[in-house]
CHARMM internal coordinates of N, CA and C (Angstrom, degrees):
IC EDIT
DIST 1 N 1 CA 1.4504
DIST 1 CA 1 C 1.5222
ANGL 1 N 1 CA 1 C 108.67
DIST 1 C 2 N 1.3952
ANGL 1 CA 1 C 2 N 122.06
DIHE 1 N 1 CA 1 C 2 N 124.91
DIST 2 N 2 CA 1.3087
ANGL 1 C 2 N 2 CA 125.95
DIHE 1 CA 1 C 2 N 2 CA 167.41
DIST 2 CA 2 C 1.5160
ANGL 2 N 2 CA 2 C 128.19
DIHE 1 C 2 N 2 CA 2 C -68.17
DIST 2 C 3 N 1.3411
ANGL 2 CA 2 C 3 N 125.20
DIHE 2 N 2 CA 2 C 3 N 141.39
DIST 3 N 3 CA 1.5496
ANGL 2 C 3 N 3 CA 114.46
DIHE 2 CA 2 C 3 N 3 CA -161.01
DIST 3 CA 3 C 1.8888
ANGL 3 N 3 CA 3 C 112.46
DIHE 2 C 3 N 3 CA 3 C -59.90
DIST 3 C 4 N 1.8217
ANGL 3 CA 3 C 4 N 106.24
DIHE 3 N 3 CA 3 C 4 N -17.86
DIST 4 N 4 CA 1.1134
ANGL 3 C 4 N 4 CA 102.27
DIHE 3 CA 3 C 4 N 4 CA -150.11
DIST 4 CA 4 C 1.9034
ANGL 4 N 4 CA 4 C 91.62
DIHE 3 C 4 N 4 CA 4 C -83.13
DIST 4 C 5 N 1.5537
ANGL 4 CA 4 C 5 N 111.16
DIHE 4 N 4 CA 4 C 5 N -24.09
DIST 5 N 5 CA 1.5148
ANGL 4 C 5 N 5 CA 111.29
DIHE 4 CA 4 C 5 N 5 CA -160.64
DIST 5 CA 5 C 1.5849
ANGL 5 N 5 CA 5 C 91.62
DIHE 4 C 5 N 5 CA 5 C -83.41
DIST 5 C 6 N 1.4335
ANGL 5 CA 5 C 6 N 118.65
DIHE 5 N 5 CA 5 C 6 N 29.12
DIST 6 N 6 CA 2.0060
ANGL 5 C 6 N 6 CA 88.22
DIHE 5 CA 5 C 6 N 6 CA -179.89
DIST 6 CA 6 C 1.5262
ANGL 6 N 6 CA 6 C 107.59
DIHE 5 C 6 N 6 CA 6 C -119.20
DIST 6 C 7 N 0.8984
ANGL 6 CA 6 C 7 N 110.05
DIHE 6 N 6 CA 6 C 7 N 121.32
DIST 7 N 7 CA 1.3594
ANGL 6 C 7 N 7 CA 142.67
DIHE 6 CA 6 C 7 N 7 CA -176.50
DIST 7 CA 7 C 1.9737
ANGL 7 N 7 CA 7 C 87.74
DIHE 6 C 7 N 7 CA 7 C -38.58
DIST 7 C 8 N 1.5983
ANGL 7 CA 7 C 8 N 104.47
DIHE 7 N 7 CA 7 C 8 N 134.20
DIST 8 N 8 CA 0.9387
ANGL 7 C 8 N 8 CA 128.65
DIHE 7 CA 7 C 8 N 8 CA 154.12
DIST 8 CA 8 C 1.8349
ANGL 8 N 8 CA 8 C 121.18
DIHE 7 C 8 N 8 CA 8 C -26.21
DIST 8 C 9 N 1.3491
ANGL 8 CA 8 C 9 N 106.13
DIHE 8 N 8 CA 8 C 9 N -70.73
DIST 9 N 9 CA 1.0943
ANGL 8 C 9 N 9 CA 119.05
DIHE 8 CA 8 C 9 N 9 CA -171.69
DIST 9 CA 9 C 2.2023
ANGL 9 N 9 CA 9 C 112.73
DIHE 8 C 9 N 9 CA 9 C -86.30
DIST 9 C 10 N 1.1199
ANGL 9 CA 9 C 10 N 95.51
DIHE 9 N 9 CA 9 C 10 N -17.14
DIST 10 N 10 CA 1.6735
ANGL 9 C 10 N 10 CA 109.55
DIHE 9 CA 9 C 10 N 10 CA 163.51
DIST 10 CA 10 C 2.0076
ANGL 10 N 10 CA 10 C 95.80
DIHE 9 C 10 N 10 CA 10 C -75.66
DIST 10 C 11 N 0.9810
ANGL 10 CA 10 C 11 N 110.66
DIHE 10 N 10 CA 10 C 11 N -56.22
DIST 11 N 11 CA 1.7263
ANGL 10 C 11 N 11 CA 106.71
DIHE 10 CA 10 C 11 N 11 CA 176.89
DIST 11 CA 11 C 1.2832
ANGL 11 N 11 CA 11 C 109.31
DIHE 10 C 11 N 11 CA 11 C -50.44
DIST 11 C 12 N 1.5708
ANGL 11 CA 11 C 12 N 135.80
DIHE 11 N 11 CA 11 C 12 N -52.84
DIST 12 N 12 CA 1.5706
ANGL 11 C 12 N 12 CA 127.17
DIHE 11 CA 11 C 12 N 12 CA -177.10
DIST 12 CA 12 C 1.3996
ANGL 12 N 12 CA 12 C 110.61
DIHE 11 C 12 N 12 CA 12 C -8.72
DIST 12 C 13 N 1.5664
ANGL 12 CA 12 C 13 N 107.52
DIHE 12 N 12 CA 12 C 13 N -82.92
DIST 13 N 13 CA 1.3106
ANGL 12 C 13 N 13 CA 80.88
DIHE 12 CA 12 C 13 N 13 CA -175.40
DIST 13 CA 13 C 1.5467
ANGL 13 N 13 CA 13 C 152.73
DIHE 12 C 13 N 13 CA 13 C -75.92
DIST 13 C 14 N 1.1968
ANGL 13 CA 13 C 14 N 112.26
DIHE 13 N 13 CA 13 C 14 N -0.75
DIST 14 N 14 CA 1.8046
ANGL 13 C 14 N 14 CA 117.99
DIHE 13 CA 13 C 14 N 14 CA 144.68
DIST 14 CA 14 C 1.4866
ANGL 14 N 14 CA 14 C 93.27
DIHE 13 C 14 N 14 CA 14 C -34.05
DIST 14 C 15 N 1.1366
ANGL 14 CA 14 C 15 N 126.12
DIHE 14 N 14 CA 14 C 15 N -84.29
DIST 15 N 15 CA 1.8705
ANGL 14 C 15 N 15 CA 124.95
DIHE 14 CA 14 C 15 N 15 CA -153.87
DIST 15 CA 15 C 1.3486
ANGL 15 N 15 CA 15 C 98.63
DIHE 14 C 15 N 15 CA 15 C -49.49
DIST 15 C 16 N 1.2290
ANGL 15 CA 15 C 16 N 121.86
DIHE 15 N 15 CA 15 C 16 N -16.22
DIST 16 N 16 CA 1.6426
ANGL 15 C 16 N 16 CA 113.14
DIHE 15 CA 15 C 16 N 16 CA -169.28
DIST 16 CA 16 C 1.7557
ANGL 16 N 16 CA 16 C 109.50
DIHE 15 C 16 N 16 CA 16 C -73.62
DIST 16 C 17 N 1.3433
ANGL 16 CA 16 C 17 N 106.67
DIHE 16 N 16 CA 16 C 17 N -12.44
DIST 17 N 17 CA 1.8633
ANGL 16 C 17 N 17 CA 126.53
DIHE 16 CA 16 C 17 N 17 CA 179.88
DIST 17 CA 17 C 1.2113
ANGL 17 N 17 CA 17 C 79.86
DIHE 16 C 17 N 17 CA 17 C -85.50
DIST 17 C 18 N 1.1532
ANGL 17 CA 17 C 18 N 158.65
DIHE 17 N 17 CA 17 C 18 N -80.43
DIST 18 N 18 CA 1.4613
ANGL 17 C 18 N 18 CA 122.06
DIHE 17 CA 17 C 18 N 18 CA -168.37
DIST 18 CA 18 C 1.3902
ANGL 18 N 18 CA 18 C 128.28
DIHE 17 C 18 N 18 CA 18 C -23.33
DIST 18 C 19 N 1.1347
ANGL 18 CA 18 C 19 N 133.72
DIHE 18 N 18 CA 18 C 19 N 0.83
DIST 19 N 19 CA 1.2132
ANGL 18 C 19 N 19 CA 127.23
DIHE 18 CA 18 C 19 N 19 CA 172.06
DIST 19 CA 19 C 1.6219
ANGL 19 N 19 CA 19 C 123.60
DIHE 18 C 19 N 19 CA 19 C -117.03
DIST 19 C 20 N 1.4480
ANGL 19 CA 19 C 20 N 108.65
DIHE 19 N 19 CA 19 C 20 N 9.37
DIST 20 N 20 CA 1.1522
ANGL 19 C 20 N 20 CA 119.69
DIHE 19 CA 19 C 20 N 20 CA -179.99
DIST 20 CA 20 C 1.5335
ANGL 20 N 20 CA 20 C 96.77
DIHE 19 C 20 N 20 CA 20 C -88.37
DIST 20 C 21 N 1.3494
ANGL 20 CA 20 C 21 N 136.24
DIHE 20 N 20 CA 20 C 21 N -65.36
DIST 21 N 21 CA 1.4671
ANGL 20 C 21 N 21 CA 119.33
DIHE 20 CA 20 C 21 N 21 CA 165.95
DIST 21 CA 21 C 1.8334
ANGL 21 N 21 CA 21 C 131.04
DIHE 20 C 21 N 21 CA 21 C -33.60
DIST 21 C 22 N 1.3183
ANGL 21 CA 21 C 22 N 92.49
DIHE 21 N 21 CA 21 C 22 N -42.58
DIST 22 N 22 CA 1.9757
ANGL 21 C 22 N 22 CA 104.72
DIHE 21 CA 21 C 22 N 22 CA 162.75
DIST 22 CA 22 C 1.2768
ANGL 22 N 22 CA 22 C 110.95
DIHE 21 C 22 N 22 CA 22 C -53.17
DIST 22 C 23 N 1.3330
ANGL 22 CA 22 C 23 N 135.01
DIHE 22 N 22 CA 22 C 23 N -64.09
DIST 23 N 23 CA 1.5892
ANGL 22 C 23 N 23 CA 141.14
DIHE 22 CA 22 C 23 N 23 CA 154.16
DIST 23 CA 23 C 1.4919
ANGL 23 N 23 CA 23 C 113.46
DIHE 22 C 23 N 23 CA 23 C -24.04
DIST 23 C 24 N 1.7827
ANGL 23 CA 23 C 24 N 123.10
DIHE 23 N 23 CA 23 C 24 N -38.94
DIST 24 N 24 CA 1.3244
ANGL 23 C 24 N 24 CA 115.41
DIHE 23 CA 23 C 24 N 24 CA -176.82
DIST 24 CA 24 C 1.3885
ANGL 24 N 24 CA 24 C 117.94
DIHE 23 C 24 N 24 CA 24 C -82.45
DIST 24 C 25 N 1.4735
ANGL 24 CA 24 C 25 N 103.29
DIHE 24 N 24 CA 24 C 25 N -32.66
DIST 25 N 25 CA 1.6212
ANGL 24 C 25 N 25 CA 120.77
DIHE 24 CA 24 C 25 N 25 CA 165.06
DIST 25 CA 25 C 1.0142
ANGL 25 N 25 CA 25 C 117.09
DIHE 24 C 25 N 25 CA 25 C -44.27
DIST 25 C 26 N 1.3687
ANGL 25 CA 25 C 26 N 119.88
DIHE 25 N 25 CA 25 C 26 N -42.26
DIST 26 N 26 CA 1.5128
ANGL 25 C 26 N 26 CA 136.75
DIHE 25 CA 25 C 26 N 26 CA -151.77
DIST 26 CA 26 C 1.2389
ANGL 26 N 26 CA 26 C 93.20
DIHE 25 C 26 N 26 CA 26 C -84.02
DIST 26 C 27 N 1.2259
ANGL 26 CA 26 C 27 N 117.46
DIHE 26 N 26 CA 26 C 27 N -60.75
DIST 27 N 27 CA 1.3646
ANGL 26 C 27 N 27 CA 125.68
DIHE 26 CA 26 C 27 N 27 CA 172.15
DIST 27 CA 27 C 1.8021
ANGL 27 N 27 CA 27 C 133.28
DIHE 26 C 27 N 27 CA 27 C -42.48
DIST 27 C 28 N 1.0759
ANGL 27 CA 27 C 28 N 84.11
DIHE 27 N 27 CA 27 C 28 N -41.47
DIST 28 N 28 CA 1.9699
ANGL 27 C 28 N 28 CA 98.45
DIHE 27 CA 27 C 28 N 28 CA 166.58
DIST 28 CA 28 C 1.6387
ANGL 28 N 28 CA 28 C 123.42
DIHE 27 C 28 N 28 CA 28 C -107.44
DIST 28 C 29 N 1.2092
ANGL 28 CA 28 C 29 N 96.16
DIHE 28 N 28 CA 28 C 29 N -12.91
DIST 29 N 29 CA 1.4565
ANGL 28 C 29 N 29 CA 87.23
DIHE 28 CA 28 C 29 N 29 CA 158.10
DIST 29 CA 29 C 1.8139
ANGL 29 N 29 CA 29 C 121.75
DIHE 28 C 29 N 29 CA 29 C -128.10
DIST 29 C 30 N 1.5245
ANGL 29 CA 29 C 30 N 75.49
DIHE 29 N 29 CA 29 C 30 N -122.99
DIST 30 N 30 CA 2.4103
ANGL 29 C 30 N 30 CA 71.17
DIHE 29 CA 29 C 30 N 30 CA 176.42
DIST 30 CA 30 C 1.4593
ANGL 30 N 30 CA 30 C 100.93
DIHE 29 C 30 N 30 CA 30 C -111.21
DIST 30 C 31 N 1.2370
ANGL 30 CA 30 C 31 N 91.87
DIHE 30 N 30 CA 30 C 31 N 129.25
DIST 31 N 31 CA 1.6962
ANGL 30 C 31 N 31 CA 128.70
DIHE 30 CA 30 C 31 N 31 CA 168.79
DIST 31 CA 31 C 1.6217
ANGL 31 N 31 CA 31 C 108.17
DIHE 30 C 31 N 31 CA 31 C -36.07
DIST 31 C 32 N 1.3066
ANGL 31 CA 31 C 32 N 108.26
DIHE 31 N 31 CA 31 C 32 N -47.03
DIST 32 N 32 CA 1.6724
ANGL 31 C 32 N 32 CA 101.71
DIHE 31 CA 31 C 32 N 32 CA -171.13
DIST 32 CA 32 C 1.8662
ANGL 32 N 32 CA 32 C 105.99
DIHE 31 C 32 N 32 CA 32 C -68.82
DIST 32 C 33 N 1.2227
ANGL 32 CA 32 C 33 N 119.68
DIHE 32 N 32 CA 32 C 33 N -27.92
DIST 33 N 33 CA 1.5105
ANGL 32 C 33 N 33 CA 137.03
DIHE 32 CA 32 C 33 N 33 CA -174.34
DIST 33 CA 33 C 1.2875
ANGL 33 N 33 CA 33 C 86.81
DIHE 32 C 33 N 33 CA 33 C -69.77
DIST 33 C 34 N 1.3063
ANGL 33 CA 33 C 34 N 124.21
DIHE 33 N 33 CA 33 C 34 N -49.34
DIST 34 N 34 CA 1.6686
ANGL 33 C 34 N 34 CA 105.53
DIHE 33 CA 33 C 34 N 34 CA -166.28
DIST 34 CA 34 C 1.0316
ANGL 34 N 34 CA 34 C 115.71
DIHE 33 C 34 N 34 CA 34 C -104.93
DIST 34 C 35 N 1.3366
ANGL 34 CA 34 C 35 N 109.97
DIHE 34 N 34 CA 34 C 35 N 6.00
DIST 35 N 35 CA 2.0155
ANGL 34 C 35 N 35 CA 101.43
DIHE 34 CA 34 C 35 N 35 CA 162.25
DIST 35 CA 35 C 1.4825
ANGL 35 N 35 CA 35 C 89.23
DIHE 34 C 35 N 35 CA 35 C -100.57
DIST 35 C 36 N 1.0097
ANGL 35 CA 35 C 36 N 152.46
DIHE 35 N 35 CA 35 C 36 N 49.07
DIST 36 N 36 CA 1.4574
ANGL 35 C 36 N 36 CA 143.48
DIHE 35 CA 35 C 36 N 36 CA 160.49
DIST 36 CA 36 C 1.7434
ANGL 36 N 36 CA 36 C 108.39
DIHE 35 C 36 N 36 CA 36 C -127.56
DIST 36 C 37 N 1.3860
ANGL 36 CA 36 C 37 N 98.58
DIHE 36 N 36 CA 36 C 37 N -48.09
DIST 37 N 37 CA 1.7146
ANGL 36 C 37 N 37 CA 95.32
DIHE 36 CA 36 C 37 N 37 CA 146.76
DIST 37 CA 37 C 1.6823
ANGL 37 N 37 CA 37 C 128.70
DIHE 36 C 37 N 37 CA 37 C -72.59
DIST 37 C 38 N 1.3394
ANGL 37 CA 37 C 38 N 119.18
DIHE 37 N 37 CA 37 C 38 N -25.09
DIST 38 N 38 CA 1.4590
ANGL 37 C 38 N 38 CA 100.11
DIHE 37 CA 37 C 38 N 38 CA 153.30
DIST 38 CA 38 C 1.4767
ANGL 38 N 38 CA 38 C 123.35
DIHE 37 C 38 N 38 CA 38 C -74.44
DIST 38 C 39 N 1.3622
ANGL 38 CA 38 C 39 N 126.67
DIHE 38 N 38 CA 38 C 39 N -10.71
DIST 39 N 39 CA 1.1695
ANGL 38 C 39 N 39 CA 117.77
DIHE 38 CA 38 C 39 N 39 CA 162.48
DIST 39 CA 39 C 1.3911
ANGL 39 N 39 CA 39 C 125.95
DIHE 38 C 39 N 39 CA 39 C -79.81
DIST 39 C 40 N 1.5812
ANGL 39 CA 39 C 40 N 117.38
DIHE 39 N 39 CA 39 C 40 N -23.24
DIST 40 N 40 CA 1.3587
ANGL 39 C 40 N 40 CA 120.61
DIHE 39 CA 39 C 40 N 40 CA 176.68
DIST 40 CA 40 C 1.5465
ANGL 40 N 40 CA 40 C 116.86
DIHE 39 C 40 N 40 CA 40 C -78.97
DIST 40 C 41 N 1.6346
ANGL 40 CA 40 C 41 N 116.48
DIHE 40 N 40 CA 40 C 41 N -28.08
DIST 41 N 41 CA 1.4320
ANGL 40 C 41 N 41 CA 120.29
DIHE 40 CA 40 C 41 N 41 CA 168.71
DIST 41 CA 41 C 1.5409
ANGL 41 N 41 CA 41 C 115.21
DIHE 40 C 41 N 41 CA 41 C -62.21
DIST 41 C 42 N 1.5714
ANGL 41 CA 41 C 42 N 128.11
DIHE 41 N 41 CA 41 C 42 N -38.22
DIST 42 N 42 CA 1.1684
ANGL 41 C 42 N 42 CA 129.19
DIHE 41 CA 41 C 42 N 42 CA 157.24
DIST 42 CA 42 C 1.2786
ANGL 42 N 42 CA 42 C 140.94
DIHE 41 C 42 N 42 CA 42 C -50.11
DIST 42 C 43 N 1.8929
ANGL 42 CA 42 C 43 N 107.21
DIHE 42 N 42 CA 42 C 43 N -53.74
DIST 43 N 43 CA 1.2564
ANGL 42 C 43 N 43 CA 123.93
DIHE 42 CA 42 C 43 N 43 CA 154.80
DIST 43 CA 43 C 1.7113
ANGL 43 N 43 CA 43 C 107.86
DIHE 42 C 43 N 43 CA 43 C -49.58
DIST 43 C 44 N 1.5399
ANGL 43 CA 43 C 44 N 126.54
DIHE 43 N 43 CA 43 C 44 N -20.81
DIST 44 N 44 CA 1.8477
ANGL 43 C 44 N 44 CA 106.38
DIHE 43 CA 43 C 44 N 44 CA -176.94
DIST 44 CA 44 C 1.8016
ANGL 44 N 44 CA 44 C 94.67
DIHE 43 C 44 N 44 CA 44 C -94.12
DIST 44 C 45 N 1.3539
ANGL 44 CA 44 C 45 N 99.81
DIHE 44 N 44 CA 44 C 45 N -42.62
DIST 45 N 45 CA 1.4795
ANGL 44 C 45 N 45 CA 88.60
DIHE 44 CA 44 C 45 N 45 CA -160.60
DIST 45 CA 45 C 1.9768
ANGL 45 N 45 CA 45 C 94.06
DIHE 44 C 45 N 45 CA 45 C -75.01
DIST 45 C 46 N 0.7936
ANGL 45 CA 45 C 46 N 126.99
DIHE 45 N 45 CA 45 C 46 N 13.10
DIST 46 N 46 CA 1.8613
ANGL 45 C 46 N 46 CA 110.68
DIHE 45 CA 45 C 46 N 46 CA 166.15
DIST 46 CA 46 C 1.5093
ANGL 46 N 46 CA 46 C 102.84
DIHE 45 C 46 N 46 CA 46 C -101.94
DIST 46 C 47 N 1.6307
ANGL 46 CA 46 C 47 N 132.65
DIHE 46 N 46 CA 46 C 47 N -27.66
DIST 47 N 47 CA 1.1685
ANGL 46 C 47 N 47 CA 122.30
DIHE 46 CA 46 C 47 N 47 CA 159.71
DIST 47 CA 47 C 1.8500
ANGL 47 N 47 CA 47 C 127.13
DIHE 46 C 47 N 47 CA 47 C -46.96
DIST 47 C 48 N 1.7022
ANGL 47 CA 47 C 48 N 91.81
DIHE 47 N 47 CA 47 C 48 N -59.42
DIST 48 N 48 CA 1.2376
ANGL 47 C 48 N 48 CA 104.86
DIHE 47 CA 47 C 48 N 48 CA 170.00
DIST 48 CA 48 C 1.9156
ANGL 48 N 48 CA 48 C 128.60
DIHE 47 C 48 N 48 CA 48 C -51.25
DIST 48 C 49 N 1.2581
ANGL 48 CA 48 C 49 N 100.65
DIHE 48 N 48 CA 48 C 49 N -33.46
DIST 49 N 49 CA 1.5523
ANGL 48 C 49 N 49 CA 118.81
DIHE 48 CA 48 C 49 N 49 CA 165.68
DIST 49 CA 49 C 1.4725
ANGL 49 N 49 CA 49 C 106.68
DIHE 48 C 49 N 49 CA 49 C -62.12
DIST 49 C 50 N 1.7276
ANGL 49 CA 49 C 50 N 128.35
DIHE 49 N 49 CA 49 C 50 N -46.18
DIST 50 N 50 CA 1.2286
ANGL 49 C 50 N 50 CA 100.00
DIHE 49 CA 49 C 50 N 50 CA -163.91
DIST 50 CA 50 C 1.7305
ANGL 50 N 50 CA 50 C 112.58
DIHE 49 C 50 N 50 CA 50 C -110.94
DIST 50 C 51 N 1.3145
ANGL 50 CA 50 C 51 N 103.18
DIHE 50 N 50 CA 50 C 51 N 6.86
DIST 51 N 51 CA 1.4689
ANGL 50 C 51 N 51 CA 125.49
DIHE 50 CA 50 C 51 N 51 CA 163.48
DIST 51 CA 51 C 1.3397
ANGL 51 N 51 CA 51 C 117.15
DIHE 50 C 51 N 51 CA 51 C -69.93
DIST 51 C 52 N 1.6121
ANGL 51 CA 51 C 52 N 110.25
DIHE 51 N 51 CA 51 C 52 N -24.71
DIST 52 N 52 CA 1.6062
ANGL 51 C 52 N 52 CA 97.85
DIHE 51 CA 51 C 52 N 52 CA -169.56
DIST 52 CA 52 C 1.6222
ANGL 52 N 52 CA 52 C 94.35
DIHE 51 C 52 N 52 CA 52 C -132.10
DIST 52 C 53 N 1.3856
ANGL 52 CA 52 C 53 N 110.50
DIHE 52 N 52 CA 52 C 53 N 32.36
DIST 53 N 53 CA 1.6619
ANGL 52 C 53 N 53 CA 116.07
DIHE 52 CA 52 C 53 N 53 CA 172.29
DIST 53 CA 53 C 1.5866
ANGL 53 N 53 CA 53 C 100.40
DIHE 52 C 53 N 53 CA 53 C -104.32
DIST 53 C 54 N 1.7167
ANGL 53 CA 53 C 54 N 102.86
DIHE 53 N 53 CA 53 C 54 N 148.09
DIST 54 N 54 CA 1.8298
ANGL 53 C 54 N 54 CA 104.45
DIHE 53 CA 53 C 54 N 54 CA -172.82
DIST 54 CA 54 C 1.2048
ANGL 54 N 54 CA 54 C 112.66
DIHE 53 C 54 N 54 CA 54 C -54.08
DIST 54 C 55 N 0.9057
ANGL 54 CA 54 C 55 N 133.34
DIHE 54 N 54 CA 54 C 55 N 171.52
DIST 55 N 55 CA 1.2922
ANGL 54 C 55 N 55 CA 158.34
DIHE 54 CA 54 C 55 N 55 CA -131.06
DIST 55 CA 55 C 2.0502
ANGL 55 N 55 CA 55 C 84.89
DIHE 54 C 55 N 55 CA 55 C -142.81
DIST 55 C 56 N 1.5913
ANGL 55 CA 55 C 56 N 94.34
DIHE 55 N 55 CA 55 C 56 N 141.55
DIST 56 N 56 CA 1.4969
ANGL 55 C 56 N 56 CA 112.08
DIHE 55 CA 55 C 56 N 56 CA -176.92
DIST 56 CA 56 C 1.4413
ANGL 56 N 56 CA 56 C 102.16
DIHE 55 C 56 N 56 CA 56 C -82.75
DIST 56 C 57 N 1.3367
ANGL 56 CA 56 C 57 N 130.11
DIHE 56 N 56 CA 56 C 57 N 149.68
DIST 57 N 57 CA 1.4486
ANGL 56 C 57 N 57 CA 116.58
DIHE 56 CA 56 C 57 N 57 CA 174.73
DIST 57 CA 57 C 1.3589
ANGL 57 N 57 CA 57 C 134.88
DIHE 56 C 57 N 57 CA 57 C 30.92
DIST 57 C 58 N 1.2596
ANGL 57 CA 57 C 58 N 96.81
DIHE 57 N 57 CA 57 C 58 N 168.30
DIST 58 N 58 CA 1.5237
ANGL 57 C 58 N 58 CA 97.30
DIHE 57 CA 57 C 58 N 58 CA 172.80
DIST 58 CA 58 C 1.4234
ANGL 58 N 58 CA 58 C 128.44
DIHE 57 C 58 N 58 CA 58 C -111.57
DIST 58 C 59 N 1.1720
ANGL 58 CA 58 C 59 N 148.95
DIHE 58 N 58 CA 58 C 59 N 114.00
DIST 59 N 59 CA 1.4097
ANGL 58 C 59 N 59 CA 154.51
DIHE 58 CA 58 C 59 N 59 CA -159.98
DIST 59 CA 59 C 1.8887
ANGL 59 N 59 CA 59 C 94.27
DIHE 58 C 59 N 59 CA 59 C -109.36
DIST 59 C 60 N 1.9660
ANGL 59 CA 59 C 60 N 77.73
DIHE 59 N 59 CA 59 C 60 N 119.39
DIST 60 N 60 CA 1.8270
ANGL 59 C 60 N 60 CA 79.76
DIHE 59 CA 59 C 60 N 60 CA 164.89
DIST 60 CA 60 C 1.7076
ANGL 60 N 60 CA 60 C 102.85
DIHE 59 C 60 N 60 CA 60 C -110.00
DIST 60 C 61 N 1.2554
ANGL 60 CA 60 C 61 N 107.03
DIHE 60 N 60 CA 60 C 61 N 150.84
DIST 61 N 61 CA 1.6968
ANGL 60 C 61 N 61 CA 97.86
DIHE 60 CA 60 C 61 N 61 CA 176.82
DIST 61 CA 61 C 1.4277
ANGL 61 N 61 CA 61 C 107.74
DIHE 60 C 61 N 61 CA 61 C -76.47
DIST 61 C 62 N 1.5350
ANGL 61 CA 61 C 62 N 106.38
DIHE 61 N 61 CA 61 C 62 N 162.11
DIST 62 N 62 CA 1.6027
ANGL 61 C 62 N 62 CA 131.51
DIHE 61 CA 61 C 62 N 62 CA -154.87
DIST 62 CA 62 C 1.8585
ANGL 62 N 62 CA 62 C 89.65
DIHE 61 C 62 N 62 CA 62 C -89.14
DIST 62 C 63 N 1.1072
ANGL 62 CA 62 C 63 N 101.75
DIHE 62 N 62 CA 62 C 63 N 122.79
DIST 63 N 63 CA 1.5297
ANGL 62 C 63 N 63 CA 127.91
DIHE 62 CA 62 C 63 N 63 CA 165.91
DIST 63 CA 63 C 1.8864
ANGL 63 N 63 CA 63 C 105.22
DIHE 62 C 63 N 63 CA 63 C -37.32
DIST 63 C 64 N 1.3579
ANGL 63 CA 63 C 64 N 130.48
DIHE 63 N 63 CA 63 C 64 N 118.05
DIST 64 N 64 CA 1.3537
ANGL 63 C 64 N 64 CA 132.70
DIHE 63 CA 63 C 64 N 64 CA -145.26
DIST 64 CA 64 C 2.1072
ANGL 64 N 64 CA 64 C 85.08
DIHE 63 C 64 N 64 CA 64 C -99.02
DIST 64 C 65 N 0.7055
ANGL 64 CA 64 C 65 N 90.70
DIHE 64 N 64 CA 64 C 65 N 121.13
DIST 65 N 65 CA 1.9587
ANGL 64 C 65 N 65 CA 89.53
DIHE 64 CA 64 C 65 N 65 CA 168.59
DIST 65 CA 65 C 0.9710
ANGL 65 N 65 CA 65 C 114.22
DIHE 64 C 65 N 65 CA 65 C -55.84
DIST 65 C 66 N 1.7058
ANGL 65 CA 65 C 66 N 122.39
DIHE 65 N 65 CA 65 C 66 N 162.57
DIST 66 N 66 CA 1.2083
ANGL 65 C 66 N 66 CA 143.23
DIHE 65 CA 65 C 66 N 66 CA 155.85
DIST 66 CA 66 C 1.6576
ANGL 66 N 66 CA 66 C 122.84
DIHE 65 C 66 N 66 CA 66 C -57.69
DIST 66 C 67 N 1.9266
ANGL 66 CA 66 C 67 N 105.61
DIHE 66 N 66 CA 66 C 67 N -31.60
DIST 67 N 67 CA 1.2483
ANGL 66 C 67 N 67 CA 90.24
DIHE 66 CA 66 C 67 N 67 CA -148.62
DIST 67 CA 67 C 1.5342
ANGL 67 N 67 CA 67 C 129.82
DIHE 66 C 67 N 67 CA 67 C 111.07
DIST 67 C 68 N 1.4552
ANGL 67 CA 67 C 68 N 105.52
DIHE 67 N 67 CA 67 C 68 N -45.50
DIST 68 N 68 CA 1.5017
ANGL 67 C 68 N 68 CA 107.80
DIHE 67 CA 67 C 68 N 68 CA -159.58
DIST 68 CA 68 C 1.7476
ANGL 68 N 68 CA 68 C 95.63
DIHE 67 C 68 N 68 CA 68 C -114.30
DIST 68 C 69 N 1.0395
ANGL 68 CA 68 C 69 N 97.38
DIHE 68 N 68 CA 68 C 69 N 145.68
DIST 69 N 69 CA 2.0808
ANGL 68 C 69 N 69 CA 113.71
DIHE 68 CA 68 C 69 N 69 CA -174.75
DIST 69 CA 69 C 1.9597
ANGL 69 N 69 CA 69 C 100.57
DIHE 68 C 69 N 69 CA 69 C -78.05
END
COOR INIT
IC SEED 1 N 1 CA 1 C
IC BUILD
């Protein structure tokens, strides 16, 4: 599979290894710092999940008037 054909939401979990370095942080330093960055890596990758998920229907825009009756 080429990097360019993979679906947004097939990638999630790649971003989910972002949190294995947060875990090391956590680990060597303070705990509250790294549950606040494991919460912010979650909080991006669930934005990113529903930003780049299809779109419901299709909306065509409304025909703009003349003006005239």
């Amino acid at each position: 599979m080429v990097l360019e054909e993979a679906s947004p939401r097939i990638s999630l979990p790649v971003g989910l290894l972002a949190l294995v370095p947060v875990a090391w942080y956590g680990l060597g330093s303070s705990l509250v710092a790294a549950a606040v960055s494991a919460v912010n890596v979650v909080f991006i990758l669930g934005c990113l999940y529903v930003a780049f998920g299809p779109v419901d229907g299709h909306h065509e825009p409304e025909p703009r008037s003349s003006g005239t009756s």
